[in-house]
N, C-alpha and C positions, 0 to 999 in steps of 0.2 A: 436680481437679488434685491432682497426689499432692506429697508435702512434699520429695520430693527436687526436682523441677521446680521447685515453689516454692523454694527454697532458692538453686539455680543462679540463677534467674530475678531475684532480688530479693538477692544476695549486690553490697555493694558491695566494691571492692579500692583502693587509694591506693598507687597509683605512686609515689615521692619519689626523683628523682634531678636534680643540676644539671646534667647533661647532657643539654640539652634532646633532644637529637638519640633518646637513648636513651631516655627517659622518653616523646616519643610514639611510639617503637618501641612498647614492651614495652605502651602505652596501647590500640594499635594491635590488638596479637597479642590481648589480653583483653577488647576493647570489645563484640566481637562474643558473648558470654557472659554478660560483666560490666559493672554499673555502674562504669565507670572514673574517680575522679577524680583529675588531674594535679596537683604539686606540685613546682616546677623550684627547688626549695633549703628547706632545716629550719623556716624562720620558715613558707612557704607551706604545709608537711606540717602544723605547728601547726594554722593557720587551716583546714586544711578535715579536722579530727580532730573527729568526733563520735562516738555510739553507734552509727550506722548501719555504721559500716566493721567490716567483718567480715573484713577481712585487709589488713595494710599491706605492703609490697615499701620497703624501705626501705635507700636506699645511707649507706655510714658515712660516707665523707670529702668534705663538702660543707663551703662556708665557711659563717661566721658562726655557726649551730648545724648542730652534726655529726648524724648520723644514729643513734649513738649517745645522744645528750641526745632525740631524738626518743622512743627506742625509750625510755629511763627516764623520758617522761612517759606517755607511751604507760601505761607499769605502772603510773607513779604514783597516777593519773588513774585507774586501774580500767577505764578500755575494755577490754572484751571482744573485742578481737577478735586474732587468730594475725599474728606479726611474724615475716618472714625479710626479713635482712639480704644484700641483692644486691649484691654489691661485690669492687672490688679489691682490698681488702685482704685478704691469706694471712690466717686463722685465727691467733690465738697465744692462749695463756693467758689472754688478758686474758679471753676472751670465755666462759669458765665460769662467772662471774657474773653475766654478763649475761642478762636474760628473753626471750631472742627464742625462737622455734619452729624457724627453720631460718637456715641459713648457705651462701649458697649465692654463691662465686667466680665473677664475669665471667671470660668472655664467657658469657653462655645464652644457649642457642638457644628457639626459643618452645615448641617440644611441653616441653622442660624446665620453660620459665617457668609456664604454665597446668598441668603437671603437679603444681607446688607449689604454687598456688592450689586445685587441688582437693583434696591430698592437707591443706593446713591447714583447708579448708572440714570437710572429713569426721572430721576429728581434734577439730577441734570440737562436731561431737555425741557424739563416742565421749567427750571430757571431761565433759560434762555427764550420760549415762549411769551413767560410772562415778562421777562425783561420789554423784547417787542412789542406786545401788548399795551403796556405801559406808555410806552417811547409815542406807540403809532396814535392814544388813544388821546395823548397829553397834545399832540400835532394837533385833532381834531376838535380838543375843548378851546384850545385857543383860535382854531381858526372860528369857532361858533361866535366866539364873544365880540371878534374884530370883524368878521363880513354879516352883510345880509343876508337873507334866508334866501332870496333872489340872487347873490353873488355864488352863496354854498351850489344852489340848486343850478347852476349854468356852468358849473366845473368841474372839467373831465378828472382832474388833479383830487379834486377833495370827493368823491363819487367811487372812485379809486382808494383811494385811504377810508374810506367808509365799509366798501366790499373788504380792504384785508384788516379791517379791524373788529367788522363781524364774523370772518372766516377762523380769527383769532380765537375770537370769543367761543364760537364754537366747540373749535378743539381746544381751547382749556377744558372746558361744560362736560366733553369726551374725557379729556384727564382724570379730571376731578373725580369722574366715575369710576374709573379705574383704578384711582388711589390703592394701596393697599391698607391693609387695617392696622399695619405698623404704620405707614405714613398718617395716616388718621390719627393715630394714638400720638404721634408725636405731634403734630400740629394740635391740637385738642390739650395736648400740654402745657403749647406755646401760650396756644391765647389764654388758659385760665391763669398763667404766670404774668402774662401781661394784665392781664385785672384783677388781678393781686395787688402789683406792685405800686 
């Protein structure tokens, strides 16, 4: 079995919206895919947060705790796993500080809804990726600056970190290709935001 199927196969998602109506919708549209588990308001999104959820769907304006307090335990707490915020609330400033993955305005439809489920499923290996990438790449700039070109070239250790940091690169190079045109568009957002500001 190959690790994307594994991945689909074994990916939980946590629904959170007090609209019961709507929460075994969007349960409905992802069960068939996905481990789904349902949480009809903030306190119930708490209780069923573990390390297993590998993407939350999380609406903001829910009584007693919001769906925002959700999403900054969510961070607080280190779970790993990708937060969009599905909700009626327009976007405003506030939400540049906040850690979610996507933002995404009621009403969705479902090929949109599981289209974000998979495009945060997939963004999540590309984090972890380029995390290593990074780590493997920052080993090898500094070993450049402290040994010789003679010391680099006579060690099995740094020859070794050379092959898995081009094998890296590689399959980022593969990623990147594969982007989708939502992950495109959101990135292309990012950086014109960033040279903006």
């Amino acid at each position: 079995m190959g690790t994307d199927t594994e991945t689909t196969e074994t990916a939980t998602v946590l629904v959170v919206d007090d609209e019961r109506d709507l929460a075994d919708l969007y349960t409905a549209w992802l069960s068939q895919e996905y481990d789904v588990r349902t949480a009809y308001g903030g306190q119930e999104a708490l209780d069923a947060l573990d390390e297993d959820v590998d993407v939350a769907l999380i609406d903001r304006l829910m009584p007693q705790v919001s769906g925002d307090e959700v999403l900054e335990h969510i961070r607080e707490s280190e779970y790993d796993c990708r937060v969009s915020m599905v909700t009626a609330v327009e976007p405003d400033f506030d939400i540049i500080e906040m850690g979610f993955d996507e933002y995404i305005v009621k009403p969705i439809r479902r090929d949109d809804l599981v289209g974000v489920v998979e495009s945060l499923l997939s963004r999540s290996a590309y984090d972890n990726q380029l995390q290593e990438f990074f780590s493997l790449a920052s080993k090898r700039a500094a070993l450049q600056s402290q040994k010789s070109q003679h010391e680099l070239e006579n060690s099995d250790a740094y020859s070794d970190l050379t092959e898995r940091v081009e094998a890296l690169r590689a399959d980022l190079d593969s990623t990147a290709e594969e982007l989708s045109t939502r992950d495109f568009e959101v990135q292309l957002r990012k950086l014109n935001a960033d040279r903006s500001a």
